[in-house]
mmCIF file as Biopython writes it, N, C-alpha, C and O atoms, coordinates in Angstrom:
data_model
#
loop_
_atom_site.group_PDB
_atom_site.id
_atom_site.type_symbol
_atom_site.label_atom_id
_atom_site.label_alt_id
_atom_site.label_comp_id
_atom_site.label_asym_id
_atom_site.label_entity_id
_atom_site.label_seq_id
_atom_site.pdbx_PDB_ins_code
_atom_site.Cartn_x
_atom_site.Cartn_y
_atom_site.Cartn_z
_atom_site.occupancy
_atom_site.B_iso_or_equiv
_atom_site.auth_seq_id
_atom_site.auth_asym_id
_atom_site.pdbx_PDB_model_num
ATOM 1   N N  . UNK A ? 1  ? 54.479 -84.668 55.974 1.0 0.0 1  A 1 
ATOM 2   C CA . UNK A ? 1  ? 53.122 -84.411 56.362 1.0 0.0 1  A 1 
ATOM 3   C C  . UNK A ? 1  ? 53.142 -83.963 57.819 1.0 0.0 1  A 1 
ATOM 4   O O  . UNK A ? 1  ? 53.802 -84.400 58.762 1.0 0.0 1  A 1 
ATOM 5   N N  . UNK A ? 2  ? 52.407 -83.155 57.768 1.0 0.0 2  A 1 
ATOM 6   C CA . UNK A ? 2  ? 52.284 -82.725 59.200 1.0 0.0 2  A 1 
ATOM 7   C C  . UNK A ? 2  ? 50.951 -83.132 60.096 1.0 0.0 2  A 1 
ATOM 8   O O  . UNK A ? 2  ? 49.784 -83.166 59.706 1.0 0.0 2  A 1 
ATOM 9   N N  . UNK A ? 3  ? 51.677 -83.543 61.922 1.0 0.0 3  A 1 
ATOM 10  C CA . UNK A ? 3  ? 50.015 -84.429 62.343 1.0 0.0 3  A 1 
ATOM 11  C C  . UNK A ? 3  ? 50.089 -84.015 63.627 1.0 0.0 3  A 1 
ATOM 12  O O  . UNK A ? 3  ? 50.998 -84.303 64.405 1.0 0.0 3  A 1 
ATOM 13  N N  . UNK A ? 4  ? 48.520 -82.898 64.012 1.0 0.0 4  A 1 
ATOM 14  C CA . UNK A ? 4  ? 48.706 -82.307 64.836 1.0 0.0 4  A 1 
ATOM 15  C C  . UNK A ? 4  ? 47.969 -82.897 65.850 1.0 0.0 4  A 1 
ATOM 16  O O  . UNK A ? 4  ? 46.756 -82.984 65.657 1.0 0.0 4  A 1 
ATOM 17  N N  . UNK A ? 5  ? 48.465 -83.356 66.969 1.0 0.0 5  A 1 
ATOM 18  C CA . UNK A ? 5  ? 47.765 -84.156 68.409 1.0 0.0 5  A 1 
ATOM 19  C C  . UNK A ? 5  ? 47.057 -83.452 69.160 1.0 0.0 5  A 1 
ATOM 20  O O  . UNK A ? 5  ? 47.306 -82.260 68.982 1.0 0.0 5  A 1 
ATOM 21  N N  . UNK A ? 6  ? 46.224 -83.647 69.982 1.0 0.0 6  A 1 
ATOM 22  C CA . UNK A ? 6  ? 45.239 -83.382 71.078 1.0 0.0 6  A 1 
ATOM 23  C C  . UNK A ? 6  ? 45.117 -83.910 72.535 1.0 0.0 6  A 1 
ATOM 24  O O  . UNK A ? 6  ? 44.405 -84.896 72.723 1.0 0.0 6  A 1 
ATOM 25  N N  . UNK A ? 7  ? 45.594 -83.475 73.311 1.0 0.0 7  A 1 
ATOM 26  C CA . UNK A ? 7  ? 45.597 -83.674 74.490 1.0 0.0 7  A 1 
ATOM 27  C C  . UNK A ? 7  ? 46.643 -84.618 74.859 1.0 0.0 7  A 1 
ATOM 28  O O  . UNK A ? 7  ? 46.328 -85.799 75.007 1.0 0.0 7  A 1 
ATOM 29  N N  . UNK A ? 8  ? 47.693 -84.293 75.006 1.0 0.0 8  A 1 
ATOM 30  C CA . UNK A ? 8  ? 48.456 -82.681 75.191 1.0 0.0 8  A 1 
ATOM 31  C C  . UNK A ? 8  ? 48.647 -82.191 73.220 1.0 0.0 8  A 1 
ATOM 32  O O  . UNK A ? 8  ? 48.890 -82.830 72.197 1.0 0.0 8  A 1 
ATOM 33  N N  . UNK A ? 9  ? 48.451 -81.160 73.454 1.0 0.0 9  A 1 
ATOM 34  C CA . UNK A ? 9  ? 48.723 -80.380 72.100 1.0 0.0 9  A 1 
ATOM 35  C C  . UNK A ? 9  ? 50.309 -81.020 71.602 1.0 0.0 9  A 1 
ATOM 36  O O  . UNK A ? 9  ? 51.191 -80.802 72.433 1.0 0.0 9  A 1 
ATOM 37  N N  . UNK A ? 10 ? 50.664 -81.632 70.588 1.0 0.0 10 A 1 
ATOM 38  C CA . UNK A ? 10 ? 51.924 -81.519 69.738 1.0 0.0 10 A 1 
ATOM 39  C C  . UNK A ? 10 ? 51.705 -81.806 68.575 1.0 0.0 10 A 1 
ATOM 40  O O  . UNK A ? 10 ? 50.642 -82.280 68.174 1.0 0.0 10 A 1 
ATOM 41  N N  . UNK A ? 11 ? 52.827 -81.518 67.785 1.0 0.0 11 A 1 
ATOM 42  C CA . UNK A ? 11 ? 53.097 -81.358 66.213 1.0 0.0 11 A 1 
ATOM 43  C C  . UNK A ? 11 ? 54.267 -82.314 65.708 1.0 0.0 11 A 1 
ATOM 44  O O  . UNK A ? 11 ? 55.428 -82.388 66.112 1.0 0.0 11 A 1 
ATOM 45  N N  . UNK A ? 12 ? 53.818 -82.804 65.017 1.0 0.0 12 A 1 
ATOM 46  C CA . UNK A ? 12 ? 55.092 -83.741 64.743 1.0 0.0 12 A 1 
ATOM 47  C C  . UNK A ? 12 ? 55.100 -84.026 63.102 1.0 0.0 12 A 1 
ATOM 48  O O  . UNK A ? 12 ? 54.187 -83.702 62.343 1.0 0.0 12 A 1 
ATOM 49  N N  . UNK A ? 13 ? 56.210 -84.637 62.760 1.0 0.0 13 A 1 
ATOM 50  C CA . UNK A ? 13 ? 56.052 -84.463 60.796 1.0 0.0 13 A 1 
ATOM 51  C C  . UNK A ? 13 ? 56.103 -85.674 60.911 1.0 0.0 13 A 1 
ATOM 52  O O  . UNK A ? 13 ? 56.629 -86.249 61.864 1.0 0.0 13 A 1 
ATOM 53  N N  . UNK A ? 14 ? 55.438 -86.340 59.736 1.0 0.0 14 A 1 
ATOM 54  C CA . UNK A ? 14 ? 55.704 -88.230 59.708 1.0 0.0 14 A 1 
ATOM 55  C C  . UNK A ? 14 ? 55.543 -88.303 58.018 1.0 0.0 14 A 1 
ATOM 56  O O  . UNK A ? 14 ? 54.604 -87.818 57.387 1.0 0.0 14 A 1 
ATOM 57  N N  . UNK A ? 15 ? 56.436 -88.867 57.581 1.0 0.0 15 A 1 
ATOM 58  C CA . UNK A ? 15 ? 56.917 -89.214 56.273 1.0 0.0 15 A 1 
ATOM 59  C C  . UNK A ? 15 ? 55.421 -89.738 55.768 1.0 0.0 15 A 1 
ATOM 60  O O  . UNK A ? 15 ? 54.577 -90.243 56.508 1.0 0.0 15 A 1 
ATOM 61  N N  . UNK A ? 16 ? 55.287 -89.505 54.353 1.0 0.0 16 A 1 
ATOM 62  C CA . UNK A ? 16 ? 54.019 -89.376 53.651 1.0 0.0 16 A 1 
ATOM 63  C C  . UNK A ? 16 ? 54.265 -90.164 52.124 1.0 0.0 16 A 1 
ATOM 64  O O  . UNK A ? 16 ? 55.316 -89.810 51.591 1.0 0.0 16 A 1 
ATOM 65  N N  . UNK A ? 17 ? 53.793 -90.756 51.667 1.0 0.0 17 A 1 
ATOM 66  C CA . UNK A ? 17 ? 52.461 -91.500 51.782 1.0 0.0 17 A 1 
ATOM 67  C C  . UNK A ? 17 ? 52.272 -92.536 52.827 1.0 0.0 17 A 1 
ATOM 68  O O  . UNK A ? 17 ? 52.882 -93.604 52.867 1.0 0.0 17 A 1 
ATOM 69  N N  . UNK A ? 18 ? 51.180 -92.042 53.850 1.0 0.0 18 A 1 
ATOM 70  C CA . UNK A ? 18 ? 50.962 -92.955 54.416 1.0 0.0 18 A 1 
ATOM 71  C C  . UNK A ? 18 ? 49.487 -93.513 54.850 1.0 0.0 18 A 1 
ATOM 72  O O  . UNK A ? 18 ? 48.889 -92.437 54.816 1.0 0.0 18 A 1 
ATOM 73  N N  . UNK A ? 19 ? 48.848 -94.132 55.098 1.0 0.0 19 A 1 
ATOM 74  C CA . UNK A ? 19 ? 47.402 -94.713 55.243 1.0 0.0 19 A 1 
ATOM 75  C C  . UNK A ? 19 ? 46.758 -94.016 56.340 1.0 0.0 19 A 1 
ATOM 76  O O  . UNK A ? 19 ? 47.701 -93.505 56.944 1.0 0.0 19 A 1 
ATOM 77  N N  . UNK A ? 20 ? 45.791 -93.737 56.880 1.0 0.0 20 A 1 
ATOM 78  C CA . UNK A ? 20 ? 45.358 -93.525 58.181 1.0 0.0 20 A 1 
ATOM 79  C C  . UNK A ? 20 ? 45.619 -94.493 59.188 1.0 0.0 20 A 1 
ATOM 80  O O  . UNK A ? 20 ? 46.201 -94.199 60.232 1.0 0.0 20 A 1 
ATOM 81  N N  . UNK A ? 21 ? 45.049 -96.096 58.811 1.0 0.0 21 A 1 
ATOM 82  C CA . UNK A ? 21 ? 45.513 -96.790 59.677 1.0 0.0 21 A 1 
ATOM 83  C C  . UNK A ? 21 ? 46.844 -96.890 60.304 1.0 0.0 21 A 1 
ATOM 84  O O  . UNK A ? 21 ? 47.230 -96.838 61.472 1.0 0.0 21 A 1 
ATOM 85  N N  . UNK A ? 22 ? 47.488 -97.068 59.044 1.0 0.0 22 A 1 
ATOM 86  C CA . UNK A ? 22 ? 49.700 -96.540 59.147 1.0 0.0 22 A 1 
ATOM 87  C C  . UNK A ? 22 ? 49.839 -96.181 60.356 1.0 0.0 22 A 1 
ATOM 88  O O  . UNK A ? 22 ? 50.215 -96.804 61.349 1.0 0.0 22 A 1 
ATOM 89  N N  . UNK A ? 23 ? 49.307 -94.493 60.109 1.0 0.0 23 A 1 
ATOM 90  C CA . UNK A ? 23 ? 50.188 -93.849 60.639 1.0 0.0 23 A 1 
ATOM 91  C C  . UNK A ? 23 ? 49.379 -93.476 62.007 1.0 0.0 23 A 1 
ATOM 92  O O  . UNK A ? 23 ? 49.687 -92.426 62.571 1.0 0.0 23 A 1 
ATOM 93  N N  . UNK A ? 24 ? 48.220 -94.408 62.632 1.0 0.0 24 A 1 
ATOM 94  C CA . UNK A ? 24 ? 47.643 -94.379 63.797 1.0 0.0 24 A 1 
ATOM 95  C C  . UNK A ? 24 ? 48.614 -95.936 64.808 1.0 0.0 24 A 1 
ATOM 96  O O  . UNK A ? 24 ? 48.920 -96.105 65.988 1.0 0.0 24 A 1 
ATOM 97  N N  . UNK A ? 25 ? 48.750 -96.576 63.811 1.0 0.0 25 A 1 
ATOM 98  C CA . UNK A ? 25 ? 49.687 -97.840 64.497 1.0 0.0 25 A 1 
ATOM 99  C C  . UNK A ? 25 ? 50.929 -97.345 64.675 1.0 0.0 25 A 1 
ATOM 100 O O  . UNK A ? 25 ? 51.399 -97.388 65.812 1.0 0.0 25 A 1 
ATOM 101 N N  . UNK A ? 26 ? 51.658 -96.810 63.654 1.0 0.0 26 A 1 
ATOM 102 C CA . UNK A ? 26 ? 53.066 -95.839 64.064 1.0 0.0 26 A 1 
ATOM 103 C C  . UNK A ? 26 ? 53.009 -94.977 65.378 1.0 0.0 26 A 1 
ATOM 104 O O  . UNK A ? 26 ? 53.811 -95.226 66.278 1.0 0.0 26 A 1 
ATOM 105 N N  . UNK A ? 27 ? 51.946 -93.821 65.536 1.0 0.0 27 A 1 
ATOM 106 C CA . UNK A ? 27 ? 51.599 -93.448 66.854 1.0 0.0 27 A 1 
ATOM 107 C C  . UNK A ? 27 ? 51.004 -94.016 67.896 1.0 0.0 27 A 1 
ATOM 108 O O  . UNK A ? 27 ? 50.489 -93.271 68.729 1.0 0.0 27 A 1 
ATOM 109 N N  . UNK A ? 28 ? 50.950 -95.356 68.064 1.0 0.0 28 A 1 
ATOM 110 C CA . UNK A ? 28 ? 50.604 -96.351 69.052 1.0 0.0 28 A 1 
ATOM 111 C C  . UNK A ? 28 ? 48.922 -95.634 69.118 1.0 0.0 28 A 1 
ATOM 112 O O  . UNK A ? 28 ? 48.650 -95.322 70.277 1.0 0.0 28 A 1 
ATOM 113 N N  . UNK A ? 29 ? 48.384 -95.489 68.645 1.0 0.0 29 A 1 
ATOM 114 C CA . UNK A ? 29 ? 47.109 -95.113 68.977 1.0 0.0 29 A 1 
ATOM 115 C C  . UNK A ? 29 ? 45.912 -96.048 68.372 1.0 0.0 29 A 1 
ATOM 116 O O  . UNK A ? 29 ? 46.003 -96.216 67.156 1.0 0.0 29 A 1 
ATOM 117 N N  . UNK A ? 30 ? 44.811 -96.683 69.012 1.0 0.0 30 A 1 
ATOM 118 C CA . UNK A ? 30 ? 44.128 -97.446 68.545 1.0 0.0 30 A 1 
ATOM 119 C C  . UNK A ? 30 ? 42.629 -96.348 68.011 1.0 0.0 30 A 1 
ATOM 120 O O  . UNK A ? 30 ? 41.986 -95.509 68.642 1.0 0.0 30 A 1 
ATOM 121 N N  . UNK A ? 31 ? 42.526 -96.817 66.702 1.0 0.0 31 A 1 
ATOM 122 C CA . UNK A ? 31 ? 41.431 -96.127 65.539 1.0 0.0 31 A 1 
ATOM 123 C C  . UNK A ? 31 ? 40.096 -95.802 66.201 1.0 0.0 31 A 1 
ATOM 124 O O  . UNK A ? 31 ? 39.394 -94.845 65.874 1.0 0.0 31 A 1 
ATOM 125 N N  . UNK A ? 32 ? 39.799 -96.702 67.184 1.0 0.0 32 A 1 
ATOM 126 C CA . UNK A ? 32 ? 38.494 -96.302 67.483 1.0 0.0 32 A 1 
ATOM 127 C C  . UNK A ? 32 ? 38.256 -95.184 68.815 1.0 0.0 32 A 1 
ATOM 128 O O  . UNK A ? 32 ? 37.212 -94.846 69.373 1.0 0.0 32 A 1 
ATOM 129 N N  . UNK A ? 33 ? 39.506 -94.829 69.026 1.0 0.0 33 A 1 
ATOM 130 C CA . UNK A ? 33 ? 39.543 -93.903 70.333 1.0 0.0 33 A 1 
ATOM 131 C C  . UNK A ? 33 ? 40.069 -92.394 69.319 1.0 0.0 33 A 1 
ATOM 132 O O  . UNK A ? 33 ? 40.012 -91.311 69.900 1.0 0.0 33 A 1 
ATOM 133 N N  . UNK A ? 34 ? 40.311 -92.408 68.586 1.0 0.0 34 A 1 
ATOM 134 C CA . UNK A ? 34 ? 40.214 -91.088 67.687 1.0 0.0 34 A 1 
ATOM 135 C C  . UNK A ? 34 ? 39.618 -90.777 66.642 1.0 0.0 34 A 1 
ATOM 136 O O  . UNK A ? 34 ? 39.085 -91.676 65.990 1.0 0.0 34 A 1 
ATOM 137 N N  . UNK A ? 35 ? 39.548 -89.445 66.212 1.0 0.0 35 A 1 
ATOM 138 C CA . UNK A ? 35 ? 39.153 -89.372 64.895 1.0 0.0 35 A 1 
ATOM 139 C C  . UNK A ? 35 ? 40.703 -88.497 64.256 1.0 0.0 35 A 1 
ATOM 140 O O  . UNK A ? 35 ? 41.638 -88.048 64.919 1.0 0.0 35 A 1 
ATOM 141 N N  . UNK A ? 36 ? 40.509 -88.494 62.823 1.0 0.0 36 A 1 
ATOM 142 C CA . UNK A ? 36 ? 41.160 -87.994 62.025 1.0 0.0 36 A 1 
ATOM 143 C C  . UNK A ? 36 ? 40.569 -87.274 60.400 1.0 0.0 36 A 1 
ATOM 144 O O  . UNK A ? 36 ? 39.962 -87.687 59.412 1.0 0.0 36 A 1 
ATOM 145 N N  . UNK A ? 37 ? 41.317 -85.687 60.981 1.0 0.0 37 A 1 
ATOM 146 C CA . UNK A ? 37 ? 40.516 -84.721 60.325 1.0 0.0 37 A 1 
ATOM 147 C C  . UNK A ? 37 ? 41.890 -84.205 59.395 1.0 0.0 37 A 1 
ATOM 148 O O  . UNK A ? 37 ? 43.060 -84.198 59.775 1.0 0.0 37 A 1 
ATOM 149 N N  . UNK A ? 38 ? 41.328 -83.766 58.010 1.0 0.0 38 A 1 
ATOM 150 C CA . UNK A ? 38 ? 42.389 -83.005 57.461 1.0 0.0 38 A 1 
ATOM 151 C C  . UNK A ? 38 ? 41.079 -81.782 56.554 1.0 0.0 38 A 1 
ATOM 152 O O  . UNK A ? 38 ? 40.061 -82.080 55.929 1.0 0.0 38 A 1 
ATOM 153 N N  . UNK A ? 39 ? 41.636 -80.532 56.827 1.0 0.0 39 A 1 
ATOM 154 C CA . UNK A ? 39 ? 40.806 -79.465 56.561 1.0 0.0 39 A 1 
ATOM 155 C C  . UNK A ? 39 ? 39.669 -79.794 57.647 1.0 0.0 39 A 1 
ATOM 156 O O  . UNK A ? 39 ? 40.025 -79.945 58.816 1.0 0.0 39 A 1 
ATOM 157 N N  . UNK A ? 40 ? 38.231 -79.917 57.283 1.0 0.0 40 A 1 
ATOM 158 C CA . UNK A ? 40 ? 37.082 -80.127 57.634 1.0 0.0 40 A 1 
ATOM 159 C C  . UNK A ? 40 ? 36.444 -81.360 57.439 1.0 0.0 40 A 1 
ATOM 160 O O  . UNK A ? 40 ? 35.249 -81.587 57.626 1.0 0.0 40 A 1 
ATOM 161 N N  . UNK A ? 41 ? 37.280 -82.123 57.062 1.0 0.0 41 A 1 
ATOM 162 C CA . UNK A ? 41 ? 37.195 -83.375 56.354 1.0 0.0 41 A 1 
ATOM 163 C C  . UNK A ? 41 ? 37.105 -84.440 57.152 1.0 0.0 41 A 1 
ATOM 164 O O  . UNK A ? 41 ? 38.231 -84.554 57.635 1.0 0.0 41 A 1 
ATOM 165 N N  . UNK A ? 42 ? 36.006 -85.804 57.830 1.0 0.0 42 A 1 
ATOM 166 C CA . UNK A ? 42 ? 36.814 -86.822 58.604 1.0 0.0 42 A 1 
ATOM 167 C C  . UNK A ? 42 ? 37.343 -87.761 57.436 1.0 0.0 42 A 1 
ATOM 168 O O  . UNK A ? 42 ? 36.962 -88.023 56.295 1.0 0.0 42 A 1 
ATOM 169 N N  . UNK A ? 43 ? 38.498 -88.181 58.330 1.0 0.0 43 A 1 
ATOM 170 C CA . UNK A ? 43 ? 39.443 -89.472 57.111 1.0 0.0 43 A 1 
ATOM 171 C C  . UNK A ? 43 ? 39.028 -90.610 57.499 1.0 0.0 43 A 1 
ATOM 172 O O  . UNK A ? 43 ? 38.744 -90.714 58.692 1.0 0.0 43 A 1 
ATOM 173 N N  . UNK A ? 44 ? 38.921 -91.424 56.886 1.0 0.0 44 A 1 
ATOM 174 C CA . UNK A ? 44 ? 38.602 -92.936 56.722 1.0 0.0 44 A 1 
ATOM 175 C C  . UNK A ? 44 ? 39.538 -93.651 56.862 1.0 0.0 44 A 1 
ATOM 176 O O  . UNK A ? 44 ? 40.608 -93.417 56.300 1.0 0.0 44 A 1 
ATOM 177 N N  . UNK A ? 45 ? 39.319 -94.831 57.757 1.0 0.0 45 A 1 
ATOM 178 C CA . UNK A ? 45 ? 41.404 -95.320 57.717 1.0 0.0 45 A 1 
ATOM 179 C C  . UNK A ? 45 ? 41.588 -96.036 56.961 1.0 0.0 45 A 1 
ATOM 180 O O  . UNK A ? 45 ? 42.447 -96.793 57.415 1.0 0.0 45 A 1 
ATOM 181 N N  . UNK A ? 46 ? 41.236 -96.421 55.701 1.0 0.0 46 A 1 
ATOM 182 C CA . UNK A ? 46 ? 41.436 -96.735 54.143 1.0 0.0 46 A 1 
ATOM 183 C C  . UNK A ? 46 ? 42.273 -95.566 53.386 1.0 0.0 46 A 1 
ATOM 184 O O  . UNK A ? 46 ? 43.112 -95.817 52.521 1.0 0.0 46 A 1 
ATOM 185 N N  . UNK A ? 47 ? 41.993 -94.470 53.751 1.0 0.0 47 A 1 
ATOM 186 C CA . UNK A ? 47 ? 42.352 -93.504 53.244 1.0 0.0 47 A 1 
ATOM 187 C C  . UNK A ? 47 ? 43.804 -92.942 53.043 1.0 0.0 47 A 1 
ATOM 188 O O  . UNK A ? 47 ? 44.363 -92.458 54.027 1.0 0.0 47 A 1 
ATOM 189 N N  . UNK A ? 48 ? 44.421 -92.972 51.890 1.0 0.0 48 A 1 
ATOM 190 C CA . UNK A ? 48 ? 46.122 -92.357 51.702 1.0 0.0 48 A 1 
ATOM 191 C C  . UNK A ? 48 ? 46.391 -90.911 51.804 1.0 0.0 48 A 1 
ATOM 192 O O  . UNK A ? 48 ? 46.277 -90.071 50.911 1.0 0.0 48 A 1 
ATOM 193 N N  . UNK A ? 49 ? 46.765 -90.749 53.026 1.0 0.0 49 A 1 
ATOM 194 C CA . UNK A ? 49 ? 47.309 -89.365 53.211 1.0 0.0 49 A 1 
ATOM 195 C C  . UNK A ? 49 ? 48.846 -88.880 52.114 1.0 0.0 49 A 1 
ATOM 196 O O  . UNK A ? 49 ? 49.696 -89.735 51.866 1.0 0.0 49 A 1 
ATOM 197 N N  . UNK A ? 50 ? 48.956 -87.613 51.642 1.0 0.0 50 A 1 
ATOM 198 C CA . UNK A ? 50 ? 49.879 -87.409 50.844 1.0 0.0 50 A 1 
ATOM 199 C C  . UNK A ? 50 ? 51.152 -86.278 51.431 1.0 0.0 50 A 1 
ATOM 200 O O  . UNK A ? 50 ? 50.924 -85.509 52.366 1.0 0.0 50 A 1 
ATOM 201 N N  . UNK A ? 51 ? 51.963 -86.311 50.997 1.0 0.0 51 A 1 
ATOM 202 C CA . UNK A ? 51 ? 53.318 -85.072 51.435 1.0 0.0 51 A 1 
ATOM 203 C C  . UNK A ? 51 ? 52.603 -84.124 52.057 1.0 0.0 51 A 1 
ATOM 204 O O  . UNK A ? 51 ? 52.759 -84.127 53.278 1.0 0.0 51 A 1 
ATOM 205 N N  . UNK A ? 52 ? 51.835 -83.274 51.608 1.0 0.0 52 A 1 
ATOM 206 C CA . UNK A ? 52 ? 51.449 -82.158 51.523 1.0 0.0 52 A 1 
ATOM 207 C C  . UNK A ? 52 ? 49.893 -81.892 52.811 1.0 0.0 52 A 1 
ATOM 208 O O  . UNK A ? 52 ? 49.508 -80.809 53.251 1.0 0.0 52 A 1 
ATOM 209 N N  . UNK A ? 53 ? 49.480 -82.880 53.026 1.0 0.0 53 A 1 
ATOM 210 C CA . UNK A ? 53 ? 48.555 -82.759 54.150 1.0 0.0 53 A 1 
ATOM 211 C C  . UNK A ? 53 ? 48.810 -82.557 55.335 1.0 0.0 53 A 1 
ATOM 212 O O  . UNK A ? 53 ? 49.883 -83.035 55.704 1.0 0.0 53 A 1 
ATOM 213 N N  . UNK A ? 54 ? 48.273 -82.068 56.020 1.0 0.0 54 A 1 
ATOM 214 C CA . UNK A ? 54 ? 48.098 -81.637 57.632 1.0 0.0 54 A 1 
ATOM 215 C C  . UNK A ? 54 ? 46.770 -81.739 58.459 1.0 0.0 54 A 1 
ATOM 216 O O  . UNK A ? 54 ? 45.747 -81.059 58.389 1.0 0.0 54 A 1 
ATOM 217 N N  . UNK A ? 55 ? 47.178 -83.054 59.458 1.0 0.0 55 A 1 
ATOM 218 C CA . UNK A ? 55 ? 45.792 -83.873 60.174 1.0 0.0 55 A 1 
ATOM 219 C C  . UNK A ? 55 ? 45.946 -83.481 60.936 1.0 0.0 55 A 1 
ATOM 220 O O  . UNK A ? 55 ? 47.050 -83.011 61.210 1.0 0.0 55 A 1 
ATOM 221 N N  . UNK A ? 56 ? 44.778 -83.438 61.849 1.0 0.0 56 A 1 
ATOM 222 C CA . UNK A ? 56 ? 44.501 -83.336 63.055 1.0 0.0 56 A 1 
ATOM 223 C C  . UNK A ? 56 ? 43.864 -84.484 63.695 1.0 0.0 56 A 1 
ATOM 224 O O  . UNK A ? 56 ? 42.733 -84.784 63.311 1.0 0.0 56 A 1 
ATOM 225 N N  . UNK A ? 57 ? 44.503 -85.268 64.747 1.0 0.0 57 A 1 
ATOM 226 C CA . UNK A ? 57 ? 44.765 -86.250 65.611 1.0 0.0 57 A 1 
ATOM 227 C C  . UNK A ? 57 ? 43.934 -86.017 66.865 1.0 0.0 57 A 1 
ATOM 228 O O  . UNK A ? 57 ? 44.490 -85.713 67.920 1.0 0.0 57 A 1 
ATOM 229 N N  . UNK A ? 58 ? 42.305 -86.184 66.750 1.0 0.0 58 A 1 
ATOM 230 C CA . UNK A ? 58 ? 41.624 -85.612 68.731 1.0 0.0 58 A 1 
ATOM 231 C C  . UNK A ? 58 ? 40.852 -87.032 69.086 1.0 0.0 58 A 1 
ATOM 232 O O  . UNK A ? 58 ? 40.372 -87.843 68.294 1.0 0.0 58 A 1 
ATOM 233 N N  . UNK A ? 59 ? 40.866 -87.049 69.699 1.0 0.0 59 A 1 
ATOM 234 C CA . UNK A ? 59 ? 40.584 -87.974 71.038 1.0 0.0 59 A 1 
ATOM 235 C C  . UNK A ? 59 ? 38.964 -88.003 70.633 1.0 0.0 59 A 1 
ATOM 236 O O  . UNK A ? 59 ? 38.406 -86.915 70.490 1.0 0.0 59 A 1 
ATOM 237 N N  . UNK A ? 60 ? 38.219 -89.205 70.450 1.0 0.0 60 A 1 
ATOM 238 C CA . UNK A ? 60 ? 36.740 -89.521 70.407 1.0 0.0 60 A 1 
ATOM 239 C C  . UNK A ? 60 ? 36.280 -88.702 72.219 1.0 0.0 60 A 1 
ATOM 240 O O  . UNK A ? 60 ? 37.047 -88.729 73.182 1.0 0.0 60 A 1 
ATOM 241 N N  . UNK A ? 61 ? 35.091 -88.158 72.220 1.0 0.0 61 A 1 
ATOM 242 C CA . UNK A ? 61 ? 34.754 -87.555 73.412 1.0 0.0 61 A 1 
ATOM 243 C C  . UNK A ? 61 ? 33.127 -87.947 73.032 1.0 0.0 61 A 1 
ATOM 244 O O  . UNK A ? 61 ? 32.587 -87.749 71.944 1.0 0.0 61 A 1 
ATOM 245 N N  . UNK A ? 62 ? 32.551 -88.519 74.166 1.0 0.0 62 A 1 
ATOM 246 C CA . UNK A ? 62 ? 31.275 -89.021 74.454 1.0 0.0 62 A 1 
ATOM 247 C C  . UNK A ? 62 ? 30.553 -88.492 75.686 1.0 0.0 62 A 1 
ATOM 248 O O  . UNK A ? 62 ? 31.043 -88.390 76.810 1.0 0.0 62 A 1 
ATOM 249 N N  . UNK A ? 63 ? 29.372 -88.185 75.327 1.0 0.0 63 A 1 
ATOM 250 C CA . UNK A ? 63 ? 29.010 -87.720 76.731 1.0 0.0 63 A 1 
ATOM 251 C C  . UNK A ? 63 ? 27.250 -87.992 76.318 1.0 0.0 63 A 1 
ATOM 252 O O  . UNK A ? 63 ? 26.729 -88.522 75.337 1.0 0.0 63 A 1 
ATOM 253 N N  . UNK A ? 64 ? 26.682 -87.375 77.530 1.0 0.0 64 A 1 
ATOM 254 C CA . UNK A ? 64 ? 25.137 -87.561 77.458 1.0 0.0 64 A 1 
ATOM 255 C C  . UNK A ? 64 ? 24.409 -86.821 78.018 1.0 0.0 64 A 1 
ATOM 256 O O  . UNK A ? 64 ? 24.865 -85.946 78.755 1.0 0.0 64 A 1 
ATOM 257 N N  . UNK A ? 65 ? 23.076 -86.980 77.812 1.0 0.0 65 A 1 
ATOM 258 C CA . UNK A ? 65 ? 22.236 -85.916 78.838 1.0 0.0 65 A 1 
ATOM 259 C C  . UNK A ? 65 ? 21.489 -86.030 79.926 1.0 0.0 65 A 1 
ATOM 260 O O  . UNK A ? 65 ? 20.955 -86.968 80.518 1.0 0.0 65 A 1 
ATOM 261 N N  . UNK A ? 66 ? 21.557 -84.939 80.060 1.0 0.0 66 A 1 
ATOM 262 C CA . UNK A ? 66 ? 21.065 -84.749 81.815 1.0 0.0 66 A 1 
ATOM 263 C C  . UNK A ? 66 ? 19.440 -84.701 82.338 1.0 0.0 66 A 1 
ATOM 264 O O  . UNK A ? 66 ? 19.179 -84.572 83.534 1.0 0.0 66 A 1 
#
């Protein structure tokens, strides 16, 4: 599976089947500071990612108005 990061941009492959949660604890990254997208899709971290998918890994961004 392929899982593409955000800030700094990288690509990395991580063995598949794996959970959202999985494979956010494998990348030391805690769930509520990202989201996770495959196609147009957000993933749920219940959710089993398969061989064949390719996520995208971006950073939650908050802001407000002026």
């Amino acid at each position: 599976m392929k899982v593409v990061l955000r800030n700094p941009r990288r690509e990395l492959d991580v063995p598949a089947p794996i959970s959202v949660t999985a494979l956010l604890q494998r990348l030391e990254l805690n769930r509520e500071s990202v989201l996770v997208i495959e196609g147009d899709t957000l993933v749920p971290g219940d959710a089993v990612l398969s061989g064949d998918s390719v996520v995208e890994v971006r950073p939650v961004v908050s802001g407000g108005c002026t």
